[in-house]
PASEBA-1860 file (N, C-alpha, C; in nm, 3 decimals):
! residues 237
1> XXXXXXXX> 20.355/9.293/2.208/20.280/9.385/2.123/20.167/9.452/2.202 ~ 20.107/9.341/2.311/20.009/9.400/2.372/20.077/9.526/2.476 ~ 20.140/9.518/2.537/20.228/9.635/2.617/20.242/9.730/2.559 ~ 20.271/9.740/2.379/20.324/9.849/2.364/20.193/9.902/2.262 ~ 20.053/9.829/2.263/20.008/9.906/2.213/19.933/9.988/2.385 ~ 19.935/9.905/2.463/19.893/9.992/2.611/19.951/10.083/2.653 ~ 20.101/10.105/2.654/20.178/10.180/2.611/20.174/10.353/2.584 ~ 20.117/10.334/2.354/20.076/10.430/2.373/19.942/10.458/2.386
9> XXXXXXXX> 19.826/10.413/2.419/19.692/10.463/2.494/19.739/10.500/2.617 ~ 19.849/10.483/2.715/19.823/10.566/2.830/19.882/10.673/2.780 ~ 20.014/10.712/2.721/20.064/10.811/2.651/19.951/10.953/2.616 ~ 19.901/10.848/2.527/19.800/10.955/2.434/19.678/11.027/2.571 ~ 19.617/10.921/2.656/19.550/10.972/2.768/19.601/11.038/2.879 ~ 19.732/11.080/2.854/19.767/11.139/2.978/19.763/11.273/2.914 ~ 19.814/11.252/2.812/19.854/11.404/2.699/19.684/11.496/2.653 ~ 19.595/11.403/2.615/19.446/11.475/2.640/19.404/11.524/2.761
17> XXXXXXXX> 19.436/11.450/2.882/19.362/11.505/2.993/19.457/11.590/3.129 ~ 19.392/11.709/3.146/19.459/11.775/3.237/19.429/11.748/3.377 ~ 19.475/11.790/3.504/19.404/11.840/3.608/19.260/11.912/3.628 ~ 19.230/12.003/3.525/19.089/12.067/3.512/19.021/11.973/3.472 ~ 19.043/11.865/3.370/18.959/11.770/3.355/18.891/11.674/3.503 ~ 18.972/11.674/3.545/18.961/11.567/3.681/18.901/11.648/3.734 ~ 18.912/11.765/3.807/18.855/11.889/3.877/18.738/11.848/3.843 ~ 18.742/11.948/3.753/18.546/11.939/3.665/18.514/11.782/3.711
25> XXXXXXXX> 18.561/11.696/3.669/18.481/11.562/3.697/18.436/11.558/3.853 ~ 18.506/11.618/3.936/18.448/11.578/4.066/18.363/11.679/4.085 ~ 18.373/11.852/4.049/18.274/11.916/4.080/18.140/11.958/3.991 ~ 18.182/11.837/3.898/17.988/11.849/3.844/17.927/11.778/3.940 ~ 17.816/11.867/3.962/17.706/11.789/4.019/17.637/11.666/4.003 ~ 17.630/11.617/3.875/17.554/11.517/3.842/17.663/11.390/3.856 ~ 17.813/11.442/3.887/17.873/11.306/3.908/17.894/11.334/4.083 ~ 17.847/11.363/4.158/17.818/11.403/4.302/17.844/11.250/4.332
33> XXXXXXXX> 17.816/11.153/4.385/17.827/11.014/4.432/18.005/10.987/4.344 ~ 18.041/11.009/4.234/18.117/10.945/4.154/18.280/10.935/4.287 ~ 18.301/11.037/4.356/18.387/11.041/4.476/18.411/10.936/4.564 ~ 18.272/10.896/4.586/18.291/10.714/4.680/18.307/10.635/4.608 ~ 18.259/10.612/4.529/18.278/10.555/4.409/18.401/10.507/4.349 ~ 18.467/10.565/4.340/18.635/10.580/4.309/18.724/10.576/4.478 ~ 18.636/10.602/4.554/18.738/10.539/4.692/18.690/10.407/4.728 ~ 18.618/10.350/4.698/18.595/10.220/4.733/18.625/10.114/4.617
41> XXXXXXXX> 18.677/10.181/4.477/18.734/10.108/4.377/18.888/10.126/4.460 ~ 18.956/10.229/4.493/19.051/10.230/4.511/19.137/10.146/4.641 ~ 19.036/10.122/4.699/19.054/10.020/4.875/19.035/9.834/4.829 ~ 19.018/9.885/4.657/18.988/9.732/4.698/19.128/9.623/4.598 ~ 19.162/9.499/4.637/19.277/9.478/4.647/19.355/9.451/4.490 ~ 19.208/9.445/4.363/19.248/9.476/4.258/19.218/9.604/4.182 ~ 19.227/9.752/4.246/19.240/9.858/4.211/19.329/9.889/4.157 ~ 19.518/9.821/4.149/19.611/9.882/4.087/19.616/9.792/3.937
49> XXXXXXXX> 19.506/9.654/3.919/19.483/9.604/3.819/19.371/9.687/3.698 ~ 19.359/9.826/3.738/19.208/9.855/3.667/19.296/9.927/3.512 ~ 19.227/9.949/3.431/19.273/10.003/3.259/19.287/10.080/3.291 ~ 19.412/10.156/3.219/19.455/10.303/3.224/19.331/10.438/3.165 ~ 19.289/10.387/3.101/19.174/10.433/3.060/19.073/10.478/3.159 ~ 19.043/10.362/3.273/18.959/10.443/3.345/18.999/10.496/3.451 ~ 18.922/10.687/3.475/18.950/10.753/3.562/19.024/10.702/3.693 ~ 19.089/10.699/3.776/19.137/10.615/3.901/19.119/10.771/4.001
57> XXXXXXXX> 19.095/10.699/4.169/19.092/10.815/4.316/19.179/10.861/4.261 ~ 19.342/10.815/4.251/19.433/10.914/4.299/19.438/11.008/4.168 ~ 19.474/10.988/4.057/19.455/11.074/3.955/19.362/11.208/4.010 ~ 19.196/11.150/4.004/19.104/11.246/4.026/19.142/11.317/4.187 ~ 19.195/11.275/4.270/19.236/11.337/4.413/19.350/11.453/4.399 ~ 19.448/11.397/4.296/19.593/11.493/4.289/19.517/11.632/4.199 ~ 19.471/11.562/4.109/19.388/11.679/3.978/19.310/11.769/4.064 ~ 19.246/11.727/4.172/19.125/11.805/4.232/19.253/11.936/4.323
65> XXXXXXXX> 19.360/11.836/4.407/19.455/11.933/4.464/19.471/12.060/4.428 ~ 19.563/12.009/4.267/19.645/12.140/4.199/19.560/12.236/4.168 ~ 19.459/12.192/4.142/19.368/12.302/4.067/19.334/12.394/4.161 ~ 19.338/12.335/4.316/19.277/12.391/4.427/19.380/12.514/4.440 ~ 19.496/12.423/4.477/19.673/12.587/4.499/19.638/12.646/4.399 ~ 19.619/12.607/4.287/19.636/12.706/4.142/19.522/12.793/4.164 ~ 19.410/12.762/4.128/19.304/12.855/4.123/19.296/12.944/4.232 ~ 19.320/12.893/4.399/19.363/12.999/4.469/19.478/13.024/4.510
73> XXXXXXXX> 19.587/13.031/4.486/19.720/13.140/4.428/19.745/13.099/4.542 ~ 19.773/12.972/4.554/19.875/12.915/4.750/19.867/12.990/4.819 ~ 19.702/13.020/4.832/19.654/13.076/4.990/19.636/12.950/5.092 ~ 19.712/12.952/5.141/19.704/12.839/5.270/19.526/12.818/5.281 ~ 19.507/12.938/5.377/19.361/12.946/5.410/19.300/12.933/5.358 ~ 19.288/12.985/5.199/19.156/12.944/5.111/19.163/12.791/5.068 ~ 19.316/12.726/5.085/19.325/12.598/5.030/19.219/12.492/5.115 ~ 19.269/12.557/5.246/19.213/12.477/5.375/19.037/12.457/5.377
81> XXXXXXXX> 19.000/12.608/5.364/18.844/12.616/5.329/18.807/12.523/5.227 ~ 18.870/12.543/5.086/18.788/12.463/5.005/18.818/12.309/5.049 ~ 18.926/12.230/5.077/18.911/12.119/5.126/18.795/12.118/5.237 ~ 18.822/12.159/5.332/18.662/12.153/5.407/18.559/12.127/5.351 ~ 18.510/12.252/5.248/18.363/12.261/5.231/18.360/12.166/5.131 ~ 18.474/12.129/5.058/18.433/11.977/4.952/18.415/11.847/5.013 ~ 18.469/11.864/5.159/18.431/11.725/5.244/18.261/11.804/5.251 ~ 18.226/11.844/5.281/18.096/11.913/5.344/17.997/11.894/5.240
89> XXXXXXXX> 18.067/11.913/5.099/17.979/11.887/4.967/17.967/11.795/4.956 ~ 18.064/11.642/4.950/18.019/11.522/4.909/17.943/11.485/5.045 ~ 17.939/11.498/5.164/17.863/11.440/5.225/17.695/11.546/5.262 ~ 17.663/11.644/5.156/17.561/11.663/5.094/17.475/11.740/5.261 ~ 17.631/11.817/5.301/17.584/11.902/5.452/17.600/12.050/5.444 ~ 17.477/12.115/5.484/17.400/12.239/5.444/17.310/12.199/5.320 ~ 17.308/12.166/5.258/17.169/12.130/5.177/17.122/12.008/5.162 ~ 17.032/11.973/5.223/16.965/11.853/5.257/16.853/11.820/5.167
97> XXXXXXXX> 16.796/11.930/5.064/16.718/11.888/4.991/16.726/11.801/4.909 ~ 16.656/11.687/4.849/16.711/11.579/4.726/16.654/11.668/4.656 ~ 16.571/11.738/4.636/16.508/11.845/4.486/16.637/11.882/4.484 ~ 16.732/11.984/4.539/16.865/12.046/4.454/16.907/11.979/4.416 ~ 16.987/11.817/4.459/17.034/11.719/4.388/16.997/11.676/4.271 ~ 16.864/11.682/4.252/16.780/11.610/4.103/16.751/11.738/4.036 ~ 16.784/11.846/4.051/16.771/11.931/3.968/16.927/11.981/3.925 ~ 16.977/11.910/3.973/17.162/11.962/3.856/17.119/11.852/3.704
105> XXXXXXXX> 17.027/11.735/3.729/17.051/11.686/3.603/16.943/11.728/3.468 ~ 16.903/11.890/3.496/16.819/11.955/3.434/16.921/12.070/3.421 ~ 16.957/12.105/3.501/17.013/12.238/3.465/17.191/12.226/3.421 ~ 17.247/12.373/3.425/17.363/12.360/3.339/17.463/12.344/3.475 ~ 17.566/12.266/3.470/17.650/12.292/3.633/17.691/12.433/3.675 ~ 17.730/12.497/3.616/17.763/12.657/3.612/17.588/12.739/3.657 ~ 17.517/12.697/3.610/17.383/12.763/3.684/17.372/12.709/3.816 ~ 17.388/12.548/3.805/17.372/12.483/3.941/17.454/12.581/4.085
113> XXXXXXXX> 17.534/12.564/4.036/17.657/12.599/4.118/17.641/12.748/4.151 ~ 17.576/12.824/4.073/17.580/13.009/4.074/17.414/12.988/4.185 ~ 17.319/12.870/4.164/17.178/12.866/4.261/17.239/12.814/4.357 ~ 17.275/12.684/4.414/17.303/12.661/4.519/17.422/12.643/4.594 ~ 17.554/12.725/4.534/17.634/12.653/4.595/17.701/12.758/4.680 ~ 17.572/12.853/4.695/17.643/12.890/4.875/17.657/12.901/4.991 ~ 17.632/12.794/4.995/17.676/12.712/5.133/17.808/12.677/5.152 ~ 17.837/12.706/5.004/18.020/12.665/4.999/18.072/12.758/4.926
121> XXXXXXXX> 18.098/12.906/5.025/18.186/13.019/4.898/18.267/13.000/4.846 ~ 18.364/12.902/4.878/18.542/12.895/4.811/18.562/12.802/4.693 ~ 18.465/12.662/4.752/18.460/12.554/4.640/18.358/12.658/4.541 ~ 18.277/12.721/4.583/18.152/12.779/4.474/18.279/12.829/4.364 ~ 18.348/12.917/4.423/18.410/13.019/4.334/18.546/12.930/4.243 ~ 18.573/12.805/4.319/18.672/12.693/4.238/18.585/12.631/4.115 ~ 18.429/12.606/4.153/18.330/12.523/4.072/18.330/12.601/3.938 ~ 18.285/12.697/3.956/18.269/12.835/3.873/18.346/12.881/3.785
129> XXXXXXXX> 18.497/12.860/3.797/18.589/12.882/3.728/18.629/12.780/3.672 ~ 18.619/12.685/3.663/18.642/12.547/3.642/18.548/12.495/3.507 ~ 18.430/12.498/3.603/18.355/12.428/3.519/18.270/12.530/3.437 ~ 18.308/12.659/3.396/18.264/12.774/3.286/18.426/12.796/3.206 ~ 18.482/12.758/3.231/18.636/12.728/3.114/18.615/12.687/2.985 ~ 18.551/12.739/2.888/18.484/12.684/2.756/18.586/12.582/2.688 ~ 18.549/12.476/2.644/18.625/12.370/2.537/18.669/12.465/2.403 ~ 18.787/12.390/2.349/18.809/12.506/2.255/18.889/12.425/2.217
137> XXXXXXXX> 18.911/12.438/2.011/19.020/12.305/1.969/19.133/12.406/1.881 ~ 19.071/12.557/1.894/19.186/12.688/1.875/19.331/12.658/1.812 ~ 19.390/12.566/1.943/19.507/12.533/1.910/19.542/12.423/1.878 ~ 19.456/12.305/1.798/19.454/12.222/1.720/19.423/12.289/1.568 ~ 19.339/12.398/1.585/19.337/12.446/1.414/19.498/12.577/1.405 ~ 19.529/12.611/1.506/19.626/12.663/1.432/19.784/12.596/1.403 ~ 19.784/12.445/1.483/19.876/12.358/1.457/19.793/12.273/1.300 ~ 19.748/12.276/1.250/19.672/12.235/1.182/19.701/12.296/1.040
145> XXXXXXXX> 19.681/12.459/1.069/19.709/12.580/0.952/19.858/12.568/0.976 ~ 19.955/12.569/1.071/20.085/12.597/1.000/20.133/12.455/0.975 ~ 20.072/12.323/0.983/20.129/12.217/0.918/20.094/12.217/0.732 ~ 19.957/12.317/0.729/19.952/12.303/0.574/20.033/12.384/0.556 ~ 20.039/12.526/0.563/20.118/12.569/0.507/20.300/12.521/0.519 ~ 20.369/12.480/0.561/20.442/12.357/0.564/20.447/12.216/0.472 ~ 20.349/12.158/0.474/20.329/12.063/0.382/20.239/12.105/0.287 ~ 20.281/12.179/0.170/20.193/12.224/0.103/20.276/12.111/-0.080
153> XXXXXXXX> 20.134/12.205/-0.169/20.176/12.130/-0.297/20.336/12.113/-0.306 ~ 20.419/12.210/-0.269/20.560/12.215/-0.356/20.648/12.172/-0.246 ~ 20.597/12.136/-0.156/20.689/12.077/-0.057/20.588/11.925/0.037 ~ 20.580/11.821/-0.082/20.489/11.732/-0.046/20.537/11.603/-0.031 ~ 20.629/11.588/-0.029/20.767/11.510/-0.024/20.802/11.481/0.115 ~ 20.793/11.557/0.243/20.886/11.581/0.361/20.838/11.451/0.412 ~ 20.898/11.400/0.507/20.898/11.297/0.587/20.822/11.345/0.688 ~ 20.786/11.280/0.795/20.670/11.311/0.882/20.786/11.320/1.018
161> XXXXXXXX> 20.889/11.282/1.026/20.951/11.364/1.127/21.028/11.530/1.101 ~ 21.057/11.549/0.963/21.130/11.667/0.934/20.974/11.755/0.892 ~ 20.905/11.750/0.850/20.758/11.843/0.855/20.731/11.846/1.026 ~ 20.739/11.742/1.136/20.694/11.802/1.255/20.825/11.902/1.312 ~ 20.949/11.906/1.271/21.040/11.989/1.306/21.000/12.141/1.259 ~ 20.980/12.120/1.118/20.939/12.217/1.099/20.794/12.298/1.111 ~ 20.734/12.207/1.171/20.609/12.332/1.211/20.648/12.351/1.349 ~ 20.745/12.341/1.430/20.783/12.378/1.535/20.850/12.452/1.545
169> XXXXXXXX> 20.959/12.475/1.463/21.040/12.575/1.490/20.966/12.729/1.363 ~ 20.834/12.679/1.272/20.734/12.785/1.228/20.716/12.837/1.314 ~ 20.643/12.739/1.411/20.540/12.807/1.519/20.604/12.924/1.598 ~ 20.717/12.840/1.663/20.776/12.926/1.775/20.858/13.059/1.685 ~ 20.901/13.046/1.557/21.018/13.164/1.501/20.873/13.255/1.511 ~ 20.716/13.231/1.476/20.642/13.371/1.529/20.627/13.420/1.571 ~ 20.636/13.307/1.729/20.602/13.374/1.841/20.697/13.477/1.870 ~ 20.853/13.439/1.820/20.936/13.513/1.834/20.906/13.627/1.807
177> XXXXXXXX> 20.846/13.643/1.680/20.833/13.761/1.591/20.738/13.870/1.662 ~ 20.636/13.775/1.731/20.494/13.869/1.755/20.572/13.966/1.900 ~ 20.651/13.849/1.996/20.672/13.921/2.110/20.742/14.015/2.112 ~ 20.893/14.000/2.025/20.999/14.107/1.982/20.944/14.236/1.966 ~ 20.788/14.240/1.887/20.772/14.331/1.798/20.781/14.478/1.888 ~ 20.843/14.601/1.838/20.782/14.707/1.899/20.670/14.728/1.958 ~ 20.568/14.671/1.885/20.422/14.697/1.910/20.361/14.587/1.996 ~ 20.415/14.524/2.051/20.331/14.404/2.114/20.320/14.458/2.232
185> XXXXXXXX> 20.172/14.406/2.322/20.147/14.391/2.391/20.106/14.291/2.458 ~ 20.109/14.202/2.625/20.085/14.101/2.656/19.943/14.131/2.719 ~ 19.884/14.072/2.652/19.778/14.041/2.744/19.685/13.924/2.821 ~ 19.711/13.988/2.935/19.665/13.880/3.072/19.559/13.878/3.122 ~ 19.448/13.778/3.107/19.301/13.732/3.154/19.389/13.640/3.194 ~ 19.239/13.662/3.396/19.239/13.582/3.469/19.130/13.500/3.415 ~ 19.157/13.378/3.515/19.043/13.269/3.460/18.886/13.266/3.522 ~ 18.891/13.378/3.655/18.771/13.419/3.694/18.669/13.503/3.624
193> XXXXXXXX> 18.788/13.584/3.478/18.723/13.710/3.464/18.592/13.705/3.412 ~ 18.557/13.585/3.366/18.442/13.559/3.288/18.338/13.507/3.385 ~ 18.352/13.488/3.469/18.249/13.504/3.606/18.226/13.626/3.700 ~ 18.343/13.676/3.761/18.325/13.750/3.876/18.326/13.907/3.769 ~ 18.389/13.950/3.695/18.377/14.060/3.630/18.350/14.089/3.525 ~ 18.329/14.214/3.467/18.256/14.216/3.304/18.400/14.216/3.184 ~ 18.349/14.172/3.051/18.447/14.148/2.947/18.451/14.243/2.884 ~ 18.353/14.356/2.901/18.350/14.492/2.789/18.494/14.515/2.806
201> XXXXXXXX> 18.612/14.524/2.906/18.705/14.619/2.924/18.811/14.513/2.848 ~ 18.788/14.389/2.856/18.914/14.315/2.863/18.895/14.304/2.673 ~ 18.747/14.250/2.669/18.729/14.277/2.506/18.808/14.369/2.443 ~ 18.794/14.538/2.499/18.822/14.606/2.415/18.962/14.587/2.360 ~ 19.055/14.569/2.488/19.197/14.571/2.507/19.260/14.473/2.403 ~ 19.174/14.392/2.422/19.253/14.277/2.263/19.197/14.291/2.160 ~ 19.072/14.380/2.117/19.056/14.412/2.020/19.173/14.505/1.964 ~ 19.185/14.579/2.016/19.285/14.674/2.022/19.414/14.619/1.989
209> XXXXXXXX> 19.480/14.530/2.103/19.569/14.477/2.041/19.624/14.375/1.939 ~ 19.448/14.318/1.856/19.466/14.259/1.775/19.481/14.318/1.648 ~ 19.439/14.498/1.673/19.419/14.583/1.552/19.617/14.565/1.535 ~ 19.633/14.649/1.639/19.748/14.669/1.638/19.908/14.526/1.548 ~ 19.846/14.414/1.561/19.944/14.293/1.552/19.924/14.247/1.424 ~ 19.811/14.306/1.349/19.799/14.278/1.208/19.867/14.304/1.131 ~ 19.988/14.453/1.119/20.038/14.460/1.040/20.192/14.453/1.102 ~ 20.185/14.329/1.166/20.306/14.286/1.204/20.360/14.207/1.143
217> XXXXXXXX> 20.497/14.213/1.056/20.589/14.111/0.976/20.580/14.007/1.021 ~ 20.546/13.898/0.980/20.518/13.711/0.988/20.607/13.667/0.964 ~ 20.669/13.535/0.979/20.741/13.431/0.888/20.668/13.400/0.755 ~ 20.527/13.421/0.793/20.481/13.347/0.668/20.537/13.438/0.508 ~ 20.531/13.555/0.514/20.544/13.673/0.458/20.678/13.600/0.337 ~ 20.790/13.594/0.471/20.923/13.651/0.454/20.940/13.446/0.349 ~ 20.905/13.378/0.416/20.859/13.233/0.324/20.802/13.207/0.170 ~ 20.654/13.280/0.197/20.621/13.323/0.030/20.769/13.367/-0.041
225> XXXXXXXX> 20.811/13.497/0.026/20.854/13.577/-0.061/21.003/13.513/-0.161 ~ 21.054/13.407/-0.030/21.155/13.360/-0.074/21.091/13.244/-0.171 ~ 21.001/13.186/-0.108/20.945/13.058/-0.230/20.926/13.111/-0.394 ~ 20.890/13.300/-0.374/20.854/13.333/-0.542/20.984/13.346/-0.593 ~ 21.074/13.433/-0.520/21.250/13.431/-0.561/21.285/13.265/-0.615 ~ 21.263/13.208/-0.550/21.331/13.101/-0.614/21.307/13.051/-0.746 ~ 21.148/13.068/-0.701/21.040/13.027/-0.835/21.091/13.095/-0.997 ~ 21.148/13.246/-0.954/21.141/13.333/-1.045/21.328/13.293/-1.086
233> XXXXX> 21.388/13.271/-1.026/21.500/13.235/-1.063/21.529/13.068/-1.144 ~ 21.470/13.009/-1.103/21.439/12.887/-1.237/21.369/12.906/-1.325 ~ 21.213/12.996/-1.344/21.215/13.048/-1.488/21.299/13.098/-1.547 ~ 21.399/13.188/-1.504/21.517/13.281/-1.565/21.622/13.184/-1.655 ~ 21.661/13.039/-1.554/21.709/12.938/-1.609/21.660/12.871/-1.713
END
């Protein structure tokens, strides 16, 4: 029983936490030391005994990788730089002051990082994008809205595996709907844009194309409409 409730806690913790999570963990400032820290848990001979729960090197080492190719688009060279200058960062070379150090745990890491971190352009511009990525539970409330509407008063009955079928194949028959549409447009933000460039332009563009997607035919629509047909055909009875 104990296995399988460990089981699913690693399950569930692998499924909450990404690579950006790990990232961010190594390039906040205020967890600056947390790097040795986790290599000298990891050298030692009951490191593969530790809870899944807590952070482990290699996790936080692979997470720090991908994010590195990803964020710079498998540039060899920029990969190479930022490994450098993150060896260069944890061992706290080009800025020697302890005031910058004791002042990340006053300020915001994204300020930290925009005051001192250029001494390191490549990690600066990995830090930056990373750790200004706003939290957002977006797509927990809209898995959320199409499970009610799904499990609603007149359909309160469903089993909890045939209601998760069906807010899946909800979800996706929209997406269907939205992309098909004549009128759709895709739109693509980078993950820098909210650092290195301004949002007036990108704002407008999805305002725009959110004007535009409003009066786009839904599932939800075509669902009502059949739920009142039916409705109206057993009064008739």
């Amino acid at each position: 029983r104990r296995t399988a409730v460990c089981s699913i806690f690693a399950k569930r913790w692998s499924w909450c936490h990404s690579p950006m999570h790990t990232c961010a963990y190594v390039l906040d400032p205020t967890q600056h030391g947390v790097w040795g820290e986790l290599a000298r848990e990891a050298a030692q001979p009951s490191a593969g005994k530790s809870p899944r729960g807590k952070t482990t090197y290699e996790e936080v080492r692979q997470g720090r990788s991908l994010m590195f190719y990803r964020l710079l688009k498998d540039d060899e060279e920029l990969v190479k730089r930022a490994f450098v200058e993150h060896a260069a960062y944890l061992n706290k070379q080009g800025c020697h002051s302890q005031a910058v150090w004791d002042s990340a745990e006053s300020m915001d890491a994204v300020e930290w990082w925009q005051t001192h971190g250029g001494t390191w352009p490549v990690l600066r511009s990995v830090a930056l994008k990373v750790l200004s990525h706003p939290s957002s539970a977006s797509g927990c409330e809209h898995n959320w809205s199409a499970y009610k509407f799904v499990h609603n008063k007149k359909r309160n009955r469903l089993a909890l595996a045939r209601a998760d079928d069906l807010v899946y194949v909800y979800t996706n028959l929209q997406l269907v709907a939205r992309s098909t549409h004549p009128s759709y447009e895709h739109v693509r933000a980078e993950w820098g844009l909210c650092v290195d460039e301004p949002l007036e332009d990108a704002e407008d563009d999805m305002a725009a194309t959110e004007d535009e997607l409003q009066d786009m035919p839904t599932s939800d629509s075509a669902m009502t409409e059949s739920d009142g047909e039916s409705g109206g055909d057993e009064g008739s009875r």
